[in-house]
C-alpha positions as CSV (number, residue, x, y, z in Angstrom):
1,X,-25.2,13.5,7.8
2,X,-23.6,10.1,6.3
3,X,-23.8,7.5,7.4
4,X,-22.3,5.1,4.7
5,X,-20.0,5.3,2.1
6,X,-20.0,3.3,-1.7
7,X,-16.4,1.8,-2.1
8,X,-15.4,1.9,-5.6
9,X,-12.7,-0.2,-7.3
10,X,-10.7,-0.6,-10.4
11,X,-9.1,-3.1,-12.2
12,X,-11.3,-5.8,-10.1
13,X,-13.9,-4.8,-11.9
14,X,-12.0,-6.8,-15.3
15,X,-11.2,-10.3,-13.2
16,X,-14.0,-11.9,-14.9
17,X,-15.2,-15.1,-13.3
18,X,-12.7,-14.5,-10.5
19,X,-14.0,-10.9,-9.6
20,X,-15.6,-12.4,-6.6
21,X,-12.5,-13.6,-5.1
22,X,-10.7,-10.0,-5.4
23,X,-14.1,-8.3,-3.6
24,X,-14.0,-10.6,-0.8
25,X,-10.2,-9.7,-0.3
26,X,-11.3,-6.2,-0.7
27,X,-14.1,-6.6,1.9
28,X,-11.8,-8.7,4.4
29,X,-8.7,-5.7,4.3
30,X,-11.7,-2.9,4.5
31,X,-13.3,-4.6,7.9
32,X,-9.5,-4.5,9.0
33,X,-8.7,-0.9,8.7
34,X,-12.0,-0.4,10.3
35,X,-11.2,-2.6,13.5
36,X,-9.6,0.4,15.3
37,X,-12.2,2.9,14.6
38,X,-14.9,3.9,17.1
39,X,-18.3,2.5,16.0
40,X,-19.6,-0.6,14.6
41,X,-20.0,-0.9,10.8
42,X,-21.3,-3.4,8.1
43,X,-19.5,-3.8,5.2
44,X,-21.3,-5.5,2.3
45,X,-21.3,-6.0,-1.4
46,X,-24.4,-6.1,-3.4
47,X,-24.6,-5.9,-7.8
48,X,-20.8,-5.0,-8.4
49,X,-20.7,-2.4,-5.3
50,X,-19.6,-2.5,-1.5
51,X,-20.8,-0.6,1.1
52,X,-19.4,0.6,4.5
53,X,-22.7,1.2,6.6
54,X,-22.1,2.4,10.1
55,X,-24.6,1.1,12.9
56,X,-23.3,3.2,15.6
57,X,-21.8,6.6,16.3
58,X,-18.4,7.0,14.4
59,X,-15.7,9.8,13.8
60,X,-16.2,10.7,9.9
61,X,-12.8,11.6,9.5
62,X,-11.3,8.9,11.1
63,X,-12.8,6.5,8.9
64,X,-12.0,8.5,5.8
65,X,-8.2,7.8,6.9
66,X,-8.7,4.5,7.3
67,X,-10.6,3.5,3.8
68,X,-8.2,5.9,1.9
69,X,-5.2,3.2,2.7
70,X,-7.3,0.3,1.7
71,X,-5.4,-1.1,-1.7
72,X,-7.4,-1.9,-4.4
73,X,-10.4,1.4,-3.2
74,X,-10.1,3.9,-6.3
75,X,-13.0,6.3,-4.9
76,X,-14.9,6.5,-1.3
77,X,-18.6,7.9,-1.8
78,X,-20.1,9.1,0.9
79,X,-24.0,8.3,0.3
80,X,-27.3,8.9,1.7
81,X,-29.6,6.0,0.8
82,X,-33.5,6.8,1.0
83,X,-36.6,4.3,0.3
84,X,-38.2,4.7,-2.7
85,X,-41.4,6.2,-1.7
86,X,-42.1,7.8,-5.2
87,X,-40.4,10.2,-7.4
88,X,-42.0,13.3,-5.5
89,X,-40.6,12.2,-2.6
90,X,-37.2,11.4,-3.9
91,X,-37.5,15.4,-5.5
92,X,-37.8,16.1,-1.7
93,X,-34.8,14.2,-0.9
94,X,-32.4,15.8,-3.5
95,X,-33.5,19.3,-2.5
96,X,-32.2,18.5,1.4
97,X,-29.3,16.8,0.5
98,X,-27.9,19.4,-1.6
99,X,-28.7,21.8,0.7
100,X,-26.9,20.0,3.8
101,X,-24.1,19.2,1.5
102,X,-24.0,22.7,-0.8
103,X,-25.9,25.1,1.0
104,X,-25.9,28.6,-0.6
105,X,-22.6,27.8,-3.1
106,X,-23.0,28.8,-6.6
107,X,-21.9,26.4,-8.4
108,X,-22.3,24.0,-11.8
109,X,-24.2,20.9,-11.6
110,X,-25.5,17.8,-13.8
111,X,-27.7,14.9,-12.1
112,X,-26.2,11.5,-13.7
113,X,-29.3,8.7,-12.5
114,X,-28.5,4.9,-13.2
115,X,-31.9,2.7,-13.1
116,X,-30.6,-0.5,-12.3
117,X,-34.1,-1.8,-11.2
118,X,-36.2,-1.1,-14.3
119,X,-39.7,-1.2,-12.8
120,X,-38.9,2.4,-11.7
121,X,-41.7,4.2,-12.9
122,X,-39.7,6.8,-15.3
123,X,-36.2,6.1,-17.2
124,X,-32.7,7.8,-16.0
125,X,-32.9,10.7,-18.6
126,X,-36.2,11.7,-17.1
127,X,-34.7,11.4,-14.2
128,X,-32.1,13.5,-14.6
129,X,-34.2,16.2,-16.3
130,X,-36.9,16.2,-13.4
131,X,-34.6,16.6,-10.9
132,X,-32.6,18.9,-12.5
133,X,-35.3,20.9,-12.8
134,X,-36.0,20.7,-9.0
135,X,-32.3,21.4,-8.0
136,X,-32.9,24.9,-10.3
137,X,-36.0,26.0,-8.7
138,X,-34.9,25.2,-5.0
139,X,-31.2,26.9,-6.0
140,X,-30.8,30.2,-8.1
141,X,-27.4,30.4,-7.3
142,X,-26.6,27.0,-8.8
143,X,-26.1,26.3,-12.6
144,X,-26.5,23.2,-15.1
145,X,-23.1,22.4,-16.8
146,X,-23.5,19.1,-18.3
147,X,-19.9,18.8,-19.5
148,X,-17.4,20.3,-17.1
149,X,-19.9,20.8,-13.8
150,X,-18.2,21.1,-10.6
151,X,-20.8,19.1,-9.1
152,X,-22.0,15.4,-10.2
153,X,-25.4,14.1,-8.1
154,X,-25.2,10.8,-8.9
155,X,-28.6,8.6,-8.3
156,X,-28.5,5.4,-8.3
157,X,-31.8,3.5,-8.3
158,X,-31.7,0.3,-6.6
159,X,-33.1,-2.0,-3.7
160,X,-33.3,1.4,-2.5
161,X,-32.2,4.7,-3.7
162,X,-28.6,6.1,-3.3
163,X,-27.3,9.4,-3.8
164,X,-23.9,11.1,-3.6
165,X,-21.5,13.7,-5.4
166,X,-18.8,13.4,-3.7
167,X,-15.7,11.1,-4.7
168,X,-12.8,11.0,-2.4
169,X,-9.8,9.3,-4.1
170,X,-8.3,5.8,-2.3
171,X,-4.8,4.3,-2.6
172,X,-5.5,2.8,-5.6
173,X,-4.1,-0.6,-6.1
174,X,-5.3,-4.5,-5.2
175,X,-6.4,-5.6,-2.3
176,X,-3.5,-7.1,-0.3
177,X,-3.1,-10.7,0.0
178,X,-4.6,-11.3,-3.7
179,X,-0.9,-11.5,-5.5
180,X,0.9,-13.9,-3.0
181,X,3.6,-13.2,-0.3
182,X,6.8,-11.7,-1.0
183,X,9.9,-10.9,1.6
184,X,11.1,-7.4,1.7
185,X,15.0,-6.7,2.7
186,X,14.2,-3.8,5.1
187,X,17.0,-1.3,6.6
188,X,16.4,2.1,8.1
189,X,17.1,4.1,4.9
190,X,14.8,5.8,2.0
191,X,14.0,3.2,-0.1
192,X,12.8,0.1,1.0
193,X,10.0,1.4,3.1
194,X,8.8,2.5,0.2
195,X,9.4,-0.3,-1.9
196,X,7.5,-2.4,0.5
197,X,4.6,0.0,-0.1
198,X,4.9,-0.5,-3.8
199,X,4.7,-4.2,-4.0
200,X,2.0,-3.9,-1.5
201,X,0.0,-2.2,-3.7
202,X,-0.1,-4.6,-6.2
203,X,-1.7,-7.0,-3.6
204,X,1.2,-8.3,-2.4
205,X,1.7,-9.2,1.3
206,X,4.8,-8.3,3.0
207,X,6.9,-10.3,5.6
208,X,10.6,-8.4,6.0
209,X,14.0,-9.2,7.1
210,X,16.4,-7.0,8.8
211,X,20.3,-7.4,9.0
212,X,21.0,-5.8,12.5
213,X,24.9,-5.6,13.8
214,X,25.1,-4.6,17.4
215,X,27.7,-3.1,18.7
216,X,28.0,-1.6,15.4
217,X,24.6,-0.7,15.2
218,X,22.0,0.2,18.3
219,X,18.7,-0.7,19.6
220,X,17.2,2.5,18.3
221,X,18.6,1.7,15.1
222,X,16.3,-1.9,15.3
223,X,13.3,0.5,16.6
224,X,13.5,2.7,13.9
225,X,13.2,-0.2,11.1
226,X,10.3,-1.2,13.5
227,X,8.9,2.1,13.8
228,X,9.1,2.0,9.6
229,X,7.6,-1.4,9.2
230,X,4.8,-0.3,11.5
231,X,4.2,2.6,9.2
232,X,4.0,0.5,6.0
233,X,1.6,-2.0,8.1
234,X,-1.1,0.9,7.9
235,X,-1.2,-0.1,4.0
236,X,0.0,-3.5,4.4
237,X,-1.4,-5.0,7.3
238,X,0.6,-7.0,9.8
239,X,4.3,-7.2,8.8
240,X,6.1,-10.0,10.1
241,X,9.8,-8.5,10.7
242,X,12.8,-11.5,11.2
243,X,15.6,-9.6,13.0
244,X,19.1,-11.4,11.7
245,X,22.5,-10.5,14.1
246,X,24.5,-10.6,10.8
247,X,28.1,-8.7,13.4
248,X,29.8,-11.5,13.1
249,X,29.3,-12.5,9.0
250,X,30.0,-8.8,8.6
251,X,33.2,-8.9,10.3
252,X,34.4,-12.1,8.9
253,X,34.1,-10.6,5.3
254,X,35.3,-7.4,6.3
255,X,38.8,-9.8,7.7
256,X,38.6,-12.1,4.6
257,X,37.4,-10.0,1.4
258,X,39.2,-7.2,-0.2
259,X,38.0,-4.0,0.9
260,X,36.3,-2.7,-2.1
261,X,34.1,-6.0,-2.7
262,X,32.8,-6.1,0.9
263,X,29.2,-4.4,0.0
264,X,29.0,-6.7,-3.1
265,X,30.0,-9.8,-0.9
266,X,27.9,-8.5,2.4
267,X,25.0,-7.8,0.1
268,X,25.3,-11.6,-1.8
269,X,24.9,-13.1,1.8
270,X,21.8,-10.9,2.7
271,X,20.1,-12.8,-0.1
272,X,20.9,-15.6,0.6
273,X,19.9,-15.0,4.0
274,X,16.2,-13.8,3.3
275,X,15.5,-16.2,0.9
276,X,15.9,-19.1,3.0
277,X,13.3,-17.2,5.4
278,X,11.4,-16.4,2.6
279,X,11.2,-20.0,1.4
280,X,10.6,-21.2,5.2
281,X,7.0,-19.0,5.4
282,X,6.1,-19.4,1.7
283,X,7.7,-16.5,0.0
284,X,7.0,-16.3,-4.0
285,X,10.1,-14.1,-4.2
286,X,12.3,-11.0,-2.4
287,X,11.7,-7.3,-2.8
288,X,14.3,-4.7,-2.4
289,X,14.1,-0.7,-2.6
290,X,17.4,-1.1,-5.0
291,X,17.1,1.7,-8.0
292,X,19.9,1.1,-10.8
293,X,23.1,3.8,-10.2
294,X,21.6,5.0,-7.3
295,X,25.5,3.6,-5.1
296,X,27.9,1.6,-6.2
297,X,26.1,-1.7,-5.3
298,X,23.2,-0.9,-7.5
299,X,24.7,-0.3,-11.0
300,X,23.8,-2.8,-13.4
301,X,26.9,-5.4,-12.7
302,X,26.2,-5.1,-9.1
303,X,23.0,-6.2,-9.3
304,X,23.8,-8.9,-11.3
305,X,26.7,-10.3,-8.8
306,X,23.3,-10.1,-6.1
307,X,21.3,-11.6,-8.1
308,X,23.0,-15.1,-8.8
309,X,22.7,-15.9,-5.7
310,X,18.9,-16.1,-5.8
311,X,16.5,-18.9,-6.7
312,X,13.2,-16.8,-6.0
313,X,12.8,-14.0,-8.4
314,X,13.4,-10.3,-7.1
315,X,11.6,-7.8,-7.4
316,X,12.7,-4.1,-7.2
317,X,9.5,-1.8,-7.4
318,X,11.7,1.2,-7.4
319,X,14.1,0.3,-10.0
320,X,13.9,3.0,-12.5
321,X,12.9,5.5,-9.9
322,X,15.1,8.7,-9.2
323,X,16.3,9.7,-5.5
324,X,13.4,12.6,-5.7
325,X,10.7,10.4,-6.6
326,X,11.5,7.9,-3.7
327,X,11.5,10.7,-1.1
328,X,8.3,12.2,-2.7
329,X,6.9,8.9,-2.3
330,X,8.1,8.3,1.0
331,X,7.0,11.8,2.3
332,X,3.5,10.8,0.8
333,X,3.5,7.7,3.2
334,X,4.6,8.9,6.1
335,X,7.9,6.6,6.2
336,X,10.0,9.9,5.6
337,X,10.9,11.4,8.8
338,X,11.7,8.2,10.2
339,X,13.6,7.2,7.7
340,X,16.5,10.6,7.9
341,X,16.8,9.8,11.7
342,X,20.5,9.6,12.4
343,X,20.5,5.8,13.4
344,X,22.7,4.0,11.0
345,X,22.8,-0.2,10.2
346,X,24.5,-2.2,9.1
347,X,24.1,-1.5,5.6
348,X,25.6,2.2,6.2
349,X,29.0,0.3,8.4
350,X,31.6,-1.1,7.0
351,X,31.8,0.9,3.4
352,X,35.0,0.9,1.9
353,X,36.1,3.9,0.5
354,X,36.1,3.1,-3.1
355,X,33.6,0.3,-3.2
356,X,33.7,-1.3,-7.0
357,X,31.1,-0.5,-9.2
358,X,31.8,-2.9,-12.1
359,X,32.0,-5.8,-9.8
360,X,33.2,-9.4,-11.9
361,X,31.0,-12.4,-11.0
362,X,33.6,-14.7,-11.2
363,X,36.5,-12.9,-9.2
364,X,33.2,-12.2,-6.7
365,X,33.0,-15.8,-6.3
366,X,36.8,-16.8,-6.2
367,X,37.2,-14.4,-2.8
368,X,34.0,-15.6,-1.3
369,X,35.1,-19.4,-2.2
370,X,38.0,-18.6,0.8
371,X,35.3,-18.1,3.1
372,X,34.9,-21.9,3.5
373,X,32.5,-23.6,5.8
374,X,33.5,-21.1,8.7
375,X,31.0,-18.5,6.9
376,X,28.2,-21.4,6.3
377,X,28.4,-21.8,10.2
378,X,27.7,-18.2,10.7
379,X,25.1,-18.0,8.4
380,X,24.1,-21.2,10.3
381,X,24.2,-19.6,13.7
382,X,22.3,-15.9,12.2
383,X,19.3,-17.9,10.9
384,X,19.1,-20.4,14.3
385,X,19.3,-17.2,16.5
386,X,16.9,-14.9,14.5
387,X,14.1,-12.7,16.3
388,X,10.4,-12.3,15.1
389,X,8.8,-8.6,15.6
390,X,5.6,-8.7,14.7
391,X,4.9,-4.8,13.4
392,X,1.1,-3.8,13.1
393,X,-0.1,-0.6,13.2
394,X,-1.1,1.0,16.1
């Protein structure tokens, strides 16, 4: 029966003079999750709304899917438009479309009509009596219920005339792209899939880094960060994944550092590592999946020993989050069974069995300062011998 769907966003809506800018981003990510589908579609804005019209055969559901991990779609209507042959006529229309859509329910109704082209020959209020009238007659079993109804027939009268009722929810959010580029410090765990996800919503695009230590850590360790980042590319879009052999830094703190600073140390590097990436593909800042207390390298002084090392800002999405709001989350995205698979990196290696929590920044930097220019070579060596994954849903 439909054959188009009204997108509806939010907080675009309040960009003033720049609106425009944020609906062709919008536009741009919705033709993307569409690519994949079967059928050819339009996609169009017109007077503050965008369409999705399909010109060919499609799979309804399928589409659905798709739109509802669009960022920066609050509602997907699926609409019938009709030509405006008359008000009889469009009487004729309402009766078949809540039939096809209702049948014999019993349910509550209002009709809510918007005259947006004034020359129409009656106003909305008579509109919404007259039809309301003709939904009555044509349904016994259905009810007005102009302040709770379970049913909302919206009309919209335009170019031509729109009607729908139904309003699926979308991912909420801004379109991706609109809020610059940030680099994400990916691993295989809980919480930086869906951190990624969370800056991503706000219309930020993703590029990620992962800190990979063969033998330590295996190839299906590197696919499952893969598999993840592919997963958070159905929200994303493309995420450009920098692989970083980071054995032999690993093992040269483990032999130089004391034992219960190596996360703290390990972690320092990391940073510094993905933001000279970031700053090499134009980066605004890093993004981590770091929630404060959650381990000992995430309590307030620990993030503050991380954090020197950075120019860029940092951005941590999840940082008041607790453990069971991050799996709910992750669960909700999909990145959760991938996530528990029992292929540890090298952010799980290497933990010292009573890793300090109150770390001191300037007894951090004292050990590290013994790493001399042997450590700036490796660093040297990770970064010249990096790997580029492209991940992009499939």
């Amino acid at each position: 029966m439909f054959t188009s769907f009204l997108i509806k966003y939010g907080e675009i809506g309040v960009k003033g003079k720049n609106r425009y800018r944020f609906e062709d981003a919008l536009i741009q990510q919705i033709k993307y999750a569409l690519k994949k589908c079967e059928g050819a579609f339009i996609v169009s804005k017109n007077s503050g709304r965008i369409y999705v019209e399909a010109e060919t055969a499609f799979d309804y559901d399928e589409v659905l899917e798709r739109l509802q991990k669009v960022f920066g779609i609050v509602a997907i209507c699926p609409v019938v438009h009709i030509e405006d042959n008359g008000v009889e006529d469009l009487c004729q229309s309402v009766v078949h479309y809540m039939r096809q859509v209702y049948g014999d329910e019993e349910k509550t109704f209002k009709v809510h009509a918007r005259r947006a082209r004034k020359n129409y020959p009656i106003n909305s209020q008579e509109i919404d009596a007259r039809l309301g009238e003709v939904i009555l007659d044509a349904f016994p079993n259905m009810k007005v219920d102009v302040h709770n109804p379970q049913i909302t027939l919206n009309v919209e009268i335009r170019e031509k005339i729109y009607l729908y009722s139904q309003v699926i929810p979308g991912a909420m959010g801004m379109p991706v792209g609109t809020g610059g580029k940030a680099m994400l410090l990916l691993s295989g765990g809980i919480d930086s899939p869906v951190a990624g996800y969370m800056i991503a919503r706000r219309g930020v695009k993703i590029d990620a880094v992962y800190f990979h230590a063969p033998p330590y850590t295996s190839e299906r360790a590197l696919e499952k960060v893969v598999d993840l980042a592919k997963i958070v590319a159905r929200y994303a879009g493309p995420v450009y994944l920098h692989v970083i052999n980071f054995t032999d830094i690993q093992l040269y703190i483990y032999e130089n550092c004391p034992h219960e600073e190596l996360t703290i140390i390990m972690r320092r590097y990391m940073m510094r590592i993905a933001e000279t990436i970031a700053r090499e593909t134009d980066c605004l800042g890093l993004a981590t999946g770091e929630s404060i207390g959650q381990v000992a390298s995430q309590t307030m002084s620990s993030l503050l020993c991380t954090n020197e090392v950075c120019t860029l800002p940092v951005y941590r999405p999840l940082i008041a989050y607790d453990k069971e709001d991050i799996v709910t989350l992750a669960k909700k995205i999909d990145t959760y069974e991938t996530s528990i698979l029992p292929y540890e990196d090298c952010c799980t290696i290497f933990v010292a069995k009573h890793p300090v929590t109150k770390p001191n920044l300037g007894i951090i930097k004292k050990h590290e300062s013994h790493l001399g220019e042997k450590m700036e070579e490796l660093v040297q060596a990770a970064l010249d011998t990096k790997q580029l994954i492209i991940a992009a849903e499939e």
